[in-house]
ZAMARPA-976979 format. One record per residue (C-alpha): residue number from 0; x negated, y, z negated. Coordinates in Angstrom, 1 decimal, decimal comma. Last residue first. Example, Ala and Ser with C-alpha at 12.3 -4.5 7.8 and 13.67 -1.06 7.14 Angstrom:
// residues 2
atom i 1 px -13,7 py -1,1 pz -7,1 .
atom i 0 px -12,3 py -4,5 pz -7,8 .
END
This chain:
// residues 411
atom i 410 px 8,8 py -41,5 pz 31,9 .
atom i 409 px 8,5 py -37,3 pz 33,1 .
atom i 408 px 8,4 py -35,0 pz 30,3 .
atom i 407 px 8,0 py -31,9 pz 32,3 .
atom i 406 px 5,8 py -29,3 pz 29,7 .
atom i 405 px 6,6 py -25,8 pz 29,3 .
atom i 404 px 4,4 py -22,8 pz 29,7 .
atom i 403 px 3,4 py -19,3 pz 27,6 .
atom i 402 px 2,6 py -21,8 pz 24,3 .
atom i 401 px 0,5 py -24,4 pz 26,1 .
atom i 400 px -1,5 py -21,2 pz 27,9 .
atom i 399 px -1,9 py -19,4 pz 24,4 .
atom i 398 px -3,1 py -22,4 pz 22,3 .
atom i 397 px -2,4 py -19,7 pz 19,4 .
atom i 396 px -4,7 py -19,9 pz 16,1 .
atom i 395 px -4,6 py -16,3 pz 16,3 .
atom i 394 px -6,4 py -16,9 pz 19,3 .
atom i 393 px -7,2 py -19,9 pz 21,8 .
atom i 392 px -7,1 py -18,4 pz 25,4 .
atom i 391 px -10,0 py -16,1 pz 24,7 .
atom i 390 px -11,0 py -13,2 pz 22,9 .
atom i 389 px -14,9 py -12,4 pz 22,3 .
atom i 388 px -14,1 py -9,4 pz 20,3 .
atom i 387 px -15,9 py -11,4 pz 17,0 .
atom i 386 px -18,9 py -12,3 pz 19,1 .
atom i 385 px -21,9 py -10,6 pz 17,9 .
atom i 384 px -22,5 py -12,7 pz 14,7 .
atom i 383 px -21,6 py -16,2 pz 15,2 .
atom i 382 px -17,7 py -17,9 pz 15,1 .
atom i 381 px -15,2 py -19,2 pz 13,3 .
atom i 380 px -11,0 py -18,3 pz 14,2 .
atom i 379 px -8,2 py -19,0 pz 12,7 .
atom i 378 px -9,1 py -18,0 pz 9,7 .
atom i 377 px -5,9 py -18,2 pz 7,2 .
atom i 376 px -4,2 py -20,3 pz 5,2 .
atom i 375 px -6,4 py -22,3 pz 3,5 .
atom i 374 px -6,4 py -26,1 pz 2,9 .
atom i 373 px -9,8 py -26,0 pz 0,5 .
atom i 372 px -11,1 py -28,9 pz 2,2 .
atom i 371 px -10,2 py -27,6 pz 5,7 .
atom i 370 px -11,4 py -23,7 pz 5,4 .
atom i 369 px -14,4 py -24,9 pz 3,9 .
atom i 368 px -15,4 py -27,9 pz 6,2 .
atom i 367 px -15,0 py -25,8 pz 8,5 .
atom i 366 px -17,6 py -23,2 pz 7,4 .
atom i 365 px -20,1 py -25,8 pz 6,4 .
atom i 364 px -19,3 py -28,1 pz 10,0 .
atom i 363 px -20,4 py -24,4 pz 11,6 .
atom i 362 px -23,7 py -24,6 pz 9,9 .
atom i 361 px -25,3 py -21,8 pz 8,0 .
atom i 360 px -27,7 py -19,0 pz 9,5 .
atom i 359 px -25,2 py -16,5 pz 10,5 .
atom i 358 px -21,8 py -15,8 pz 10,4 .
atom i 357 px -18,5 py -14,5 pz 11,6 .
atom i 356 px -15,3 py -15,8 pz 9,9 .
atom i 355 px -12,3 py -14,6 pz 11,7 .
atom i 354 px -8,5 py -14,1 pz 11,4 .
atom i 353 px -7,1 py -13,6 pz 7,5 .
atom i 352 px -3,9 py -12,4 pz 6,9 .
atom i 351 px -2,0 py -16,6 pz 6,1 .
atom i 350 px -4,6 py -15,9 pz 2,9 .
atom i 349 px -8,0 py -16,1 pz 1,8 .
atom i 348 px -9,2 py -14,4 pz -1,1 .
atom i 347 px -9,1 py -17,4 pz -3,2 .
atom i 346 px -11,7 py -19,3 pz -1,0 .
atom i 345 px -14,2 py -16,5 pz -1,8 .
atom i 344 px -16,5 py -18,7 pz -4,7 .
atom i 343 px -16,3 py -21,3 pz -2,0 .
atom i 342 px -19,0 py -20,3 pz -0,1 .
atom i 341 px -21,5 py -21,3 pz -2,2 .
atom i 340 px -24,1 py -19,0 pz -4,0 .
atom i 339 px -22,5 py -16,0 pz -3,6 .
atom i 338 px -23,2 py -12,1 pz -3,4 .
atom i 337 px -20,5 py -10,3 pz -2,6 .
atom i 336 px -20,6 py -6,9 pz -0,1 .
atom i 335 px -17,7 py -4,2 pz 1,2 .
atom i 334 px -18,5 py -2,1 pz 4,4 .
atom i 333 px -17,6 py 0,9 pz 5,7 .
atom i 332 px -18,9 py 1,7 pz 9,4 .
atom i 331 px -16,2 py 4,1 pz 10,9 .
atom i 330 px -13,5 py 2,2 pz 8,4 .
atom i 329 px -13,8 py -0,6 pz 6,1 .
atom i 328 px -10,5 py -1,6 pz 5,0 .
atom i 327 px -9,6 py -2,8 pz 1,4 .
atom i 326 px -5,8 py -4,3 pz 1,9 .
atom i 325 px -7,6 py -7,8 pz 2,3 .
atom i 324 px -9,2 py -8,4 pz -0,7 .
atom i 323 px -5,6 py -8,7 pz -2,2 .
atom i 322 px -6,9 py -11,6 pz -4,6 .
atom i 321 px -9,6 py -9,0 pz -5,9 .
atom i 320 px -13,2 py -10,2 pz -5,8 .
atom i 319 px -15,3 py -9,8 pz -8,0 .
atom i 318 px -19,3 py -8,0 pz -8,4 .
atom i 317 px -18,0 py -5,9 pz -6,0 .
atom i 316 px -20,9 py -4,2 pz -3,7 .
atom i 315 px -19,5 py -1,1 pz -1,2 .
atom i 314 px -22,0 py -0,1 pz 1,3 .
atom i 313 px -21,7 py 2,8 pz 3,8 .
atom i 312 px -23,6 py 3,3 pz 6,9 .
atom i 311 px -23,1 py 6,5 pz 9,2 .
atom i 310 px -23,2 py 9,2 pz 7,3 .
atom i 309 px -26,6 py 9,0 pz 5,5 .
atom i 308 px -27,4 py 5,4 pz 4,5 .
atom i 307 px -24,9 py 4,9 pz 1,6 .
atom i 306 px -25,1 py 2,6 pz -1,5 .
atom i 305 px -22,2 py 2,5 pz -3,4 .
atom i 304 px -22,7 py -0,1 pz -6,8 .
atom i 303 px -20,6 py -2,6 pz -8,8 .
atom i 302 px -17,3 py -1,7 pz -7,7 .
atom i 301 px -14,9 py -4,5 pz -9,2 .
atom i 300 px -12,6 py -1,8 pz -11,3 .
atom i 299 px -11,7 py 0,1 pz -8,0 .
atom i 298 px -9,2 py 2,5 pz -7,4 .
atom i 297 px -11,3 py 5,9 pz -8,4 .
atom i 296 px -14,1 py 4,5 pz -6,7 .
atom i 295 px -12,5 py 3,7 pz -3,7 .
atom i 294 px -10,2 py 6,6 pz -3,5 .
atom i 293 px -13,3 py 8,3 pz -2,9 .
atom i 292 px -14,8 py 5,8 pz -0,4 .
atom i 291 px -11,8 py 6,3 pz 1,1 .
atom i 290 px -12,0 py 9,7 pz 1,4 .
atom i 289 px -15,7 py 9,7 pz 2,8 .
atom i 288 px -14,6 py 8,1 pz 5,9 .
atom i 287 px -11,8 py 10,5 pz 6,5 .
atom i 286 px -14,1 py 13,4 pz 6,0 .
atom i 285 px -16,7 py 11,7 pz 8,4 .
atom i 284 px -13,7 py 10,4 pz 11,3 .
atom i 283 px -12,7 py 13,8 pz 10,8 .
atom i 282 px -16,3 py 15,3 pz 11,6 .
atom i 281 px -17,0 py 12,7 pz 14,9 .
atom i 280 px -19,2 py 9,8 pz 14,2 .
atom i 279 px -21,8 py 9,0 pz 17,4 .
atom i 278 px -23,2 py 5,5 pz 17,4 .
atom i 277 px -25,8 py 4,3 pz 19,6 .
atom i 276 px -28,9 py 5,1 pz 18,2 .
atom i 275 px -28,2 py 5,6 pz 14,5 .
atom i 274 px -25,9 py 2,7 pz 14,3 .
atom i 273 px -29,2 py 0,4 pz 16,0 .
atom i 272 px -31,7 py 2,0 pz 13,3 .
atom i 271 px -29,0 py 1,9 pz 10,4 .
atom i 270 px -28,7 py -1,9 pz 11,3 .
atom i 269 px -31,7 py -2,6 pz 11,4 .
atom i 268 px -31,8 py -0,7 pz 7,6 .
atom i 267 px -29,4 py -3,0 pz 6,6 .
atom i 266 px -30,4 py -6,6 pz 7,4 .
atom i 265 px -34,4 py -6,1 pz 5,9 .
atom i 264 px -33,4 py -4,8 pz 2,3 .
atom i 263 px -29,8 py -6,5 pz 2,1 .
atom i 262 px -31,7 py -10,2 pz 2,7 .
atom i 261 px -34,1 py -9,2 pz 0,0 .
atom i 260 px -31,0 py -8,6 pz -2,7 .
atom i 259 px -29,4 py -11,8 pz -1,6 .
atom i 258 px -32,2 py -14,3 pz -2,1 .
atom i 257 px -30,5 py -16,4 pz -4,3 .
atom i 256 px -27,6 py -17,8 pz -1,8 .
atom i 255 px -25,1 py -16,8 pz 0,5 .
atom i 254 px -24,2 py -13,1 pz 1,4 .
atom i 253 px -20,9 py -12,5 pz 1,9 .
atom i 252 px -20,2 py -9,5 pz 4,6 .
atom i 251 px -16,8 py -7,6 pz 3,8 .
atom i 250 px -15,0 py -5,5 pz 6,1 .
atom i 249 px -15,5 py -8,0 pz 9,4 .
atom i 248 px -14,4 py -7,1 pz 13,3 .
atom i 247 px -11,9 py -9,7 pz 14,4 .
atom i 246 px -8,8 py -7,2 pz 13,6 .
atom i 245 px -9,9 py -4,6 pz 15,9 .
atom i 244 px -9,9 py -1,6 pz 14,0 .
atom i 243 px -13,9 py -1,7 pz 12,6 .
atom i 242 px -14,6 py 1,4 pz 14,5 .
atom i 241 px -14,3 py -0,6 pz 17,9 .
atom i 240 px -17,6 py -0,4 pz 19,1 .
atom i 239 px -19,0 py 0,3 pz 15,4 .
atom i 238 px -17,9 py -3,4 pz 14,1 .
atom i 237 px -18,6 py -6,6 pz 16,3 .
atom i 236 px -21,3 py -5,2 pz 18,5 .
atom i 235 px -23,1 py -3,4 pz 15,7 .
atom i 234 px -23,1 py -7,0 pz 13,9 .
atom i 233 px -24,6 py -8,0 pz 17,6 .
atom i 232 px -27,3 py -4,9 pz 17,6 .
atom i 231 px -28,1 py -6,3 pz 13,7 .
atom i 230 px -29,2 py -9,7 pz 15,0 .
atom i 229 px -31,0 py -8,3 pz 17,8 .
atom i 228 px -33,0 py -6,5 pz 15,7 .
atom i 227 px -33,9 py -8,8 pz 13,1 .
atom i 226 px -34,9 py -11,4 pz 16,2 .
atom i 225 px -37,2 py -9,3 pz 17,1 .
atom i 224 px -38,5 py -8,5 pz 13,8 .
atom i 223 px -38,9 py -11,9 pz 13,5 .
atom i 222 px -36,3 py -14,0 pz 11,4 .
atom i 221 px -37,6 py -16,1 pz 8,2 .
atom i 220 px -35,4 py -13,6 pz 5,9 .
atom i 219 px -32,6 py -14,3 pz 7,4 .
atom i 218 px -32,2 py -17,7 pz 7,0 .
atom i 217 px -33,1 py -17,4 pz 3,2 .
atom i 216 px -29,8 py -14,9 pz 3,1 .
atom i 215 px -27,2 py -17,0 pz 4,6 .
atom i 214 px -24,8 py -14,7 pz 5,7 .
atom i 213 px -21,4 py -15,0 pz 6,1 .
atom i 212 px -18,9 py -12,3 pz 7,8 .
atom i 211 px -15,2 py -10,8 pz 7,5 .
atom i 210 px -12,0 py -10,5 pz 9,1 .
atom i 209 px -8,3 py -9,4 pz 8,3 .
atom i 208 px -5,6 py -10,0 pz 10,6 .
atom i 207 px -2,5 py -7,5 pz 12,0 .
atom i 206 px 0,0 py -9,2 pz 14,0 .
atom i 205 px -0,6 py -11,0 pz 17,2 .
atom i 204 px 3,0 py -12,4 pz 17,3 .
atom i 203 px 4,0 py -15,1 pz 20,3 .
atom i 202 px 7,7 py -15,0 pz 21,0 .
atom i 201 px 9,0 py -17,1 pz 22,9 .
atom i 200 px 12,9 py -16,7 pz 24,8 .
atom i 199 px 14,8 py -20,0 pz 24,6 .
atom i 198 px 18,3 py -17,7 pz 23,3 .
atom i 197 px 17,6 py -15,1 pz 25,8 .
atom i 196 px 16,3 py -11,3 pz 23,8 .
atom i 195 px 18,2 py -8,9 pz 21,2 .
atom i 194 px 16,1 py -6,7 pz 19,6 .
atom i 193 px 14,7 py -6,8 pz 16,1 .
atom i 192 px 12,0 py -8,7 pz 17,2 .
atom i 191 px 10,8 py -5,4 pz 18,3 .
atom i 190 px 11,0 py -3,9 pz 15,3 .
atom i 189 px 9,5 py -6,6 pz 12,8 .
atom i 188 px 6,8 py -7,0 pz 15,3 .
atom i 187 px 5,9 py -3,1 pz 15,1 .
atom i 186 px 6,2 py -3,1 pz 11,4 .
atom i 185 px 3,5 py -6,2 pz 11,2 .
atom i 184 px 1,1 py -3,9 pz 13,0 .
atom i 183 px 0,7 py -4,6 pz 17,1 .
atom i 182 px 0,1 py -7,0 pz 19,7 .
atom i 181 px 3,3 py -8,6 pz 20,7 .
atom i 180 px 3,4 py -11,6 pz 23,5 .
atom i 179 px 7,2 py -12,3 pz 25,2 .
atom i 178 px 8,2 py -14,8 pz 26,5 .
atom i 177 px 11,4 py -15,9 pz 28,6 .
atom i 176 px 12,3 py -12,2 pz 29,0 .
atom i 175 px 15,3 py -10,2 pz 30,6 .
atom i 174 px 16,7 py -9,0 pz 27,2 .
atom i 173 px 13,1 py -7,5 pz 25,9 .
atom i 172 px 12,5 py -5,6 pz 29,0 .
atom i 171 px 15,5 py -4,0 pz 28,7 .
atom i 170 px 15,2 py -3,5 pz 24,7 .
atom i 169 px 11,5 py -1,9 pz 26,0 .
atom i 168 px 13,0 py 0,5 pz 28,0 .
atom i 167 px 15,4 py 1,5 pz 25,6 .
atom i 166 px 13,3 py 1,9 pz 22,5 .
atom i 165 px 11,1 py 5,0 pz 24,0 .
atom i 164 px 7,5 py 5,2 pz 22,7 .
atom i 163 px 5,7 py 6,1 pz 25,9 .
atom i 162 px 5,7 py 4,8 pz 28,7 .
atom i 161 px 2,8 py 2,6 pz 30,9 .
atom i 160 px 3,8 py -0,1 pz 33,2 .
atom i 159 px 1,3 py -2,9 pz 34,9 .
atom i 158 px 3,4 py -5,4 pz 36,8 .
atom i 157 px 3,6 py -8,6 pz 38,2 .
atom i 156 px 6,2 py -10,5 pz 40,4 .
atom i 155 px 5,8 py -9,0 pz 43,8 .
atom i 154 px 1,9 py -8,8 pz 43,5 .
atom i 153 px 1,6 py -12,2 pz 42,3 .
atom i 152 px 2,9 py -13,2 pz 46,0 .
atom i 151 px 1,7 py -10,8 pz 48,0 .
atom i 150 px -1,8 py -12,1 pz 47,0 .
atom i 149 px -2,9 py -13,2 pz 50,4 .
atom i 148 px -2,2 py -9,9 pz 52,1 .
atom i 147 px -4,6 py -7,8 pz 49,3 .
atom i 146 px -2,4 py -5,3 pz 47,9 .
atom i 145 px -2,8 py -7,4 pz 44,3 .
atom i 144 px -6,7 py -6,8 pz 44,7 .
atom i 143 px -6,4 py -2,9 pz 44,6 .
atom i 142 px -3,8 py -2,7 pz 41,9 .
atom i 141 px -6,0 py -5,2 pz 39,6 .
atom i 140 px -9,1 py -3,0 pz 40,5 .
atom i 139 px -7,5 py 0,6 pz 39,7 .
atom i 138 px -5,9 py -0,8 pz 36,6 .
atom i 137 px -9,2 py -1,9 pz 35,2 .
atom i 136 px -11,1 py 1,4 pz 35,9 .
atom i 135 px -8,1 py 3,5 pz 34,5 .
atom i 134 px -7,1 py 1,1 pz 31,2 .
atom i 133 px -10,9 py 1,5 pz 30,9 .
atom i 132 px -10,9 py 5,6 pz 31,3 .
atom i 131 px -8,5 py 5,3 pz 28,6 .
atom i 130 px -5,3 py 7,2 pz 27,4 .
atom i 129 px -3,1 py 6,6 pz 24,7 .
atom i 128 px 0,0 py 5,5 pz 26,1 .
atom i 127 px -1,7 py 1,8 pz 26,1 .
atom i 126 px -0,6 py -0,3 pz 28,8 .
atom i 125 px 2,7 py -2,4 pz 28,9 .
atom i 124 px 2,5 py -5,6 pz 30,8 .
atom i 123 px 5,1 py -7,0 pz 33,0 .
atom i 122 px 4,2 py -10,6 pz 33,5 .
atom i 121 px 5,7 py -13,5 pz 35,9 .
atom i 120 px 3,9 py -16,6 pz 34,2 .
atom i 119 px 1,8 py -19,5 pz 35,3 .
atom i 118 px 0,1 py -19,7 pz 31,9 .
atom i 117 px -3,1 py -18,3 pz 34,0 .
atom i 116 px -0,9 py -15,1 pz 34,4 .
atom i 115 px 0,3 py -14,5 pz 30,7 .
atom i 114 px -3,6 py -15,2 pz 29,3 .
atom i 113 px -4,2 py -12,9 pz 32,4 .
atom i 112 px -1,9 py -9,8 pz 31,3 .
atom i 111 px -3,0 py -10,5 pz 27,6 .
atom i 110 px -6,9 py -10,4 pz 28,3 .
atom i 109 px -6,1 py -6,9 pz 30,5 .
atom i 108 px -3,9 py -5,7 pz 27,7 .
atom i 107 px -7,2 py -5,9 pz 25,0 .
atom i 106 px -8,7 py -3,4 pz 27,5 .
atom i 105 px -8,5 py -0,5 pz 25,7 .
atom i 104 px -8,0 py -1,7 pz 21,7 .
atom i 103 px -5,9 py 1,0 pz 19,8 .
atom i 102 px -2,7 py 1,3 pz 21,4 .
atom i 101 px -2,2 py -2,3 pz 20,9 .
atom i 100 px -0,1 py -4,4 pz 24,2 .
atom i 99 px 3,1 py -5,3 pz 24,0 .
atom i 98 px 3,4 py -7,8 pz 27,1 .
atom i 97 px 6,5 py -9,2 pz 28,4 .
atom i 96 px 6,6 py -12,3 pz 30,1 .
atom i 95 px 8,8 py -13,5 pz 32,4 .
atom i 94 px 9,0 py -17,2 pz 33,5 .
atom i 93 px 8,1 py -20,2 pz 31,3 .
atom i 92 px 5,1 py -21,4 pz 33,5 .
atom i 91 px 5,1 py -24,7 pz 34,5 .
atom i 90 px 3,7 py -28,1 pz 33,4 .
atom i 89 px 3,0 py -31,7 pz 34,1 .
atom i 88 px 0,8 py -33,9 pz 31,7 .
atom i 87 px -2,8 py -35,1 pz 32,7 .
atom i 86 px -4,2 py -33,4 pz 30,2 .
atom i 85 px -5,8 py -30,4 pz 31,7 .
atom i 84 px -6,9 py -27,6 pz 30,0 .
atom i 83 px -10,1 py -27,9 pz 28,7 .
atom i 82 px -11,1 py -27,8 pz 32,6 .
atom i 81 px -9,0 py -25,0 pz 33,3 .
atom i 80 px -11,3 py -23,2 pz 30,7 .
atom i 79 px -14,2 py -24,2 pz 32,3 .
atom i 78 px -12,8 py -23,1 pz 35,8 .
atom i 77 px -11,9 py -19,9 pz 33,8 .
atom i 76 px -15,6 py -19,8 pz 32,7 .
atom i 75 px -17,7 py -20,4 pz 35,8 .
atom i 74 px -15,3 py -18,0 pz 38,4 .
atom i 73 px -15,5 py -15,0 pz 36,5 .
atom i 72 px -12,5 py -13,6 pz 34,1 .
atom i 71 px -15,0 py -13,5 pz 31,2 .
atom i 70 px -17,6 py -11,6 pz 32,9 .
atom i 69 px -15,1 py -9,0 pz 34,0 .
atom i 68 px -13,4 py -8,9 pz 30,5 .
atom i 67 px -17,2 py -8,4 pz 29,5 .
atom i 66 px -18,2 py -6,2 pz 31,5 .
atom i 65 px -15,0 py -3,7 pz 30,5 .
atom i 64 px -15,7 py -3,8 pz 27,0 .
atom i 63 px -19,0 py -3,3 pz 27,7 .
atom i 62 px -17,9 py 0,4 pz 29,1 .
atom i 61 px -20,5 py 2,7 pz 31,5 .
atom i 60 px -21,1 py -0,6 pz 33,5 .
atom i 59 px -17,8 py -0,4 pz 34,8 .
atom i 58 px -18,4 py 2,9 pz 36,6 .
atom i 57 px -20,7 py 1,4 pz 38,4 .
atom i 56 px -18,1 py -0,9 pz 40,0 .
atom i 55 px -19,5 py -4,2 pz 41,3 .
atom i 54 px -18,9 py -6,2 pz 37,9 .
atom i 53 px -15,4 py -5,2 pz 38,6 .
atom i 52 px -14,9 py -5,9 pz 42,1 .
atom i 51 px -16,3 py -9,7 pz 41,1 .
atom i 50 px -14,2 py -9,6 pz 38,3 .
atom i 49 px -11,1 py -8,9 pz 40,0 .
atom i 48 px -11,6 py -11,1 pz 42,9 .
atom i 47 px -12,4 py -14,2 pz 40,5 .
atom i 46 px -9,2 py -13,4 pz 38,9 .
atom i 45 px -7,1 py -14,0 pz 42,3 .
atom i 44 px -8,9 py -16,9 pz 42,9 .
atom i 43 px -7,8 py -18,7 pz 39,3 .
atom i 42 px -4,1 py -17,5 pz 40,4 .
atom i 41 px -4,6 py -18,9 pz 43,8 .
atom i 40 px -5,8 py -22,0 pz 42,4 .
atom i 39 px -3,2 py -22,5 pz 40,1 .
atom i 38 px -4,6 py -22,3 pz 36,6 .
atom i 37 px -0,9 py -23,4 pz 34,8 .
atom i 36 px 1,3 py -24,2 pz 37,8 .
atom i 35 px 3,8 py -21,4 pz 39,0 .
atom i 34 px 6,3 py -20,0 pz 38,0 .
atom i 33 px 8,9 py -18,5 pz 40,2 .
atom i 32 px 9,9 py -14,8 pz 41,2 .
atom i 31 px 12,6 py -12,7 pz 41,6 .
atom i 30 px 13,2 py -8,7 pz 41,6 .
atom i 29 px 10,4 py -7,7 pz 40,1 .
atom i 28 px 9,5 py -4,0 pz 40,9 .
atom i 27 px 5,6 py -3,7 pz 41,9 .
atom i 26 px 1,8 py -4,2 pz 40,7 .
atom i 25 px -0,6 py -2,1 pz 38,9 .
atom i 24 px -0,7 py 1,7 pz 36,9 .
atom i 23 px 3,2 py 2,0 pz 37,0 .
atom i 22 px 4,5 py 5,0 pz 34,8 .
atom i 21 px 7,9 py 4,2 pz 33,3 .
atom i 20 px 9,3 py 8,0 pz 31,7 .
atom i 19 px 11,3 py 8,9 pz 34,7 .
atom i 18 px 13,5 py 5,3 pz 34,8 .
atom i 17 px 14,9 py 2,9 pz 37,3 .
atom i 16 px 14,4 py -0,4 pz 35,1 .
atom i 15 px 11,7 py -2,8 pz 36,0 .
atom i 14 px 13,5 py -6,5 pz 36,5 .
atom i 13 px 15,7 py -5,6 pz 39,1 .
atom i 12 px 18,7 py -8,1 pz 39,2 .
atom i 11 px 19,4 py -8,7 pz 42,7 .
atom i 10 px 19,5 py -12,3 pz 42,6 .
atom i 9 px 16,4 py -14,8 pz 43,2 .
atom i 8 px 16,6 py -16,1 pz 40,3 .
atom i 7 px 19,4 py -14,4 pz 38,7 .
atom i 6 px 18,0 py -12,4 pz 35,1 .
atom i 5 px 20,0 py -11,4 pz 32,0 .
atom i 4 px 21,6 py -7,7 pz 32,4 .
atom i 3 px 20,9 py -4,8 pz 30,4 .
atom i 2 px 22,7 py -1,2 pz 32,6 .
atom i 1 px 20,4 py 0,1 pz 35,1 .
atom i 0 px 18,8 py 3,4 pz 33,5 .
END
């Protein structure tokens, strides 16, 4: 491997080292580049291109995951986004970003490659090891677009790299950054800040969160059948796509108000329909499932009753709530319950760990008026049922594009 250097613009320094275990999925070597402006048109074009090959692609409608980083890169919502952005203030991207993308989310490195691009960055992205026919589908497109003539340009100073665990490679990527975004457990951060990288280099940390959900039982109840269904396909949407892993999918639903017991009685079962339909649980995901609702009952002095709907639905209702709340994770449709009457009965639960509140039937000025009055920590992040994996630009409490660009203070 070449030997750590820090980047020349426009020197000879090659910014992808020469080694058998680097796979590239998209894009070429870096050997120079400059930022460019924050949602430069050709950058905002470029992504257009992507998601209109995507939506094209049958094989993309196979994966939702995949629609909807194709829907989100269209033409209407990054223009939006640009939109939000602007200030009137002058800015450029910081340089070279490196991406450390989870192993566990498939497309989740596609959102961080064009957070990094629309910042105005050069970005070398690593893919997950594991493999993906997303990563595949994805990849395919963005290396299809970038040999178009008129993006020669992002081609040379962009690229998509796949390797597995090997420190080296990623201590050489590490020492020729100006940013750096890291998706991963909070060991992983510790690690990899752990190497040495330029004195203004960024880091941005997407370490692991805790979620959970609000619902307002009386709210409920008046719903349709219809509307029952739907609701309980978009609580699918935020917790058996991803197996509860991502960290914006909820392990504890709070129900709100007197009611609770009837809520349970229409919510659950539509949700058994839709799991029951779509959802297929492997054996060892079963055994491992059952485990730790094992160790649960053995652990647990809150437990107030297990209810199960065959092996795909398990509920866990505390009459308390322990102050490390977050350390009990639902897993392949696990899910813990509290019954409250306001919403601040669970303010002592959240900490710096927690990421989204998810909810239905109460107000959004409610839910932030309870994370600002009781000064909390954590939740970053408020939104309805059905759109906890909707990541965006603004996460972890991140203003992603600010962060990944500087401003020019001009007077």
């Amino acid at each position: 491997m070449a030997e750590l250097r820090t980047p020349k613009l426009g020197g000879v320094v090659t910014y992808i080292p020469n080694d058998s275990n680097l796979i590239f999925l998209a894009g070429s070597k870096i050997k120079s580049f400059r930022p460019f402006v924050p949602f430069d048109s050709i950058l905002i074009e470029f992504l257009i291109d992507i998601s209109s090959e995507l939506i094209k692609r049958p094989e993309s409608r196979t994966y939702p995951d995949i629609m909807a980083f194709a829907f989100w890169c269209r033409k209407a919502n990054i223009n939006k986004l640009k939109k939000r952005f602007e200030d009137g203030l002058f800015r450029l991207g910081l340089g070279l970003v490196f991406h450390i993308t989870p192993s566990n989310v498939p497309v989740n490195f596609a959102f961080s490659f064009v957070f990094g691009l629309l910042s105005g960055n050069s970005n070398i992205v690593r893919a997950p090891t594991k493999s993906f026919p997303q990563v595949d589908v994805i990849c395919e497109v963005i290396k299809s677009i970038l040999l178009l003539e008129k993006y020669d340009q992002i081609n040379s100073m962009n690229a998509i790299v796949k390797y597995s665990q090997k420190d080296k490679i990623t201590e050489y990527f590490s020492a020729n950054s100006n940013a750096r975004l890291i998706w991963g457990g909070d060991e992983t951060i510790r690690n990899i800040r752990n190497l040495s990288t330029p004195e203004r280099c960024v880091d941005i940390a997407f370490s692991d969160r805790y979620s959970f959900c609000v619902i307002e039982t009386e709210a409920l109840l008046e719903l349709d059948e219809r509307e029952l269904q739907l609701l309980a396909e978009h609580f699918y949407n935020d917790t058996y796509l991803m197996d509860q892993n991502a960290c914006s999918s909820p392990h504890l639903v709070v129900w709100l108000g007197k009611l609770g017991e009837r809520g349970k009685k229409r919510f659950w079962p539509a949700v058994y329909q839709v799991v029951r339909k779509k959802y297929g649980l492997p054996f060892v995901n079963a055994v491992d499932k059952f485990t730790s609702l094992c160790q649960n009952a053995i652990d647990l002095d809150q437990i107030k009753s297990i209810s199960t709907h065959g092996n795909l639905l398990c509920r866990i209702l505390m009459d308390t709530l322990p102050d490390n709340m977050d350390t009990l994770r639902g897993k392949f449709g696990c899910f813990y319950e509290f019954d409250a009457t306001d919403i601040n009965q669970v303010s002592h639960i959240v900490n710096k760990r927690y990421q989204t509140l998810t909810y239905f039937g109460v107000k959004k000025s409610y839910l932030t008026d309870f994370v600002v009055q009781n000064r909390l920590f954590g939740i970053d992040n408020i939104t309805p049922i059905g759109s906890a994996l909707d990541i965006g630009i603004f996460w972890d409490g991140y203003d992603i594009v600010r962060c990944l660009s500087r401003t020019i203070n001009v007077k």
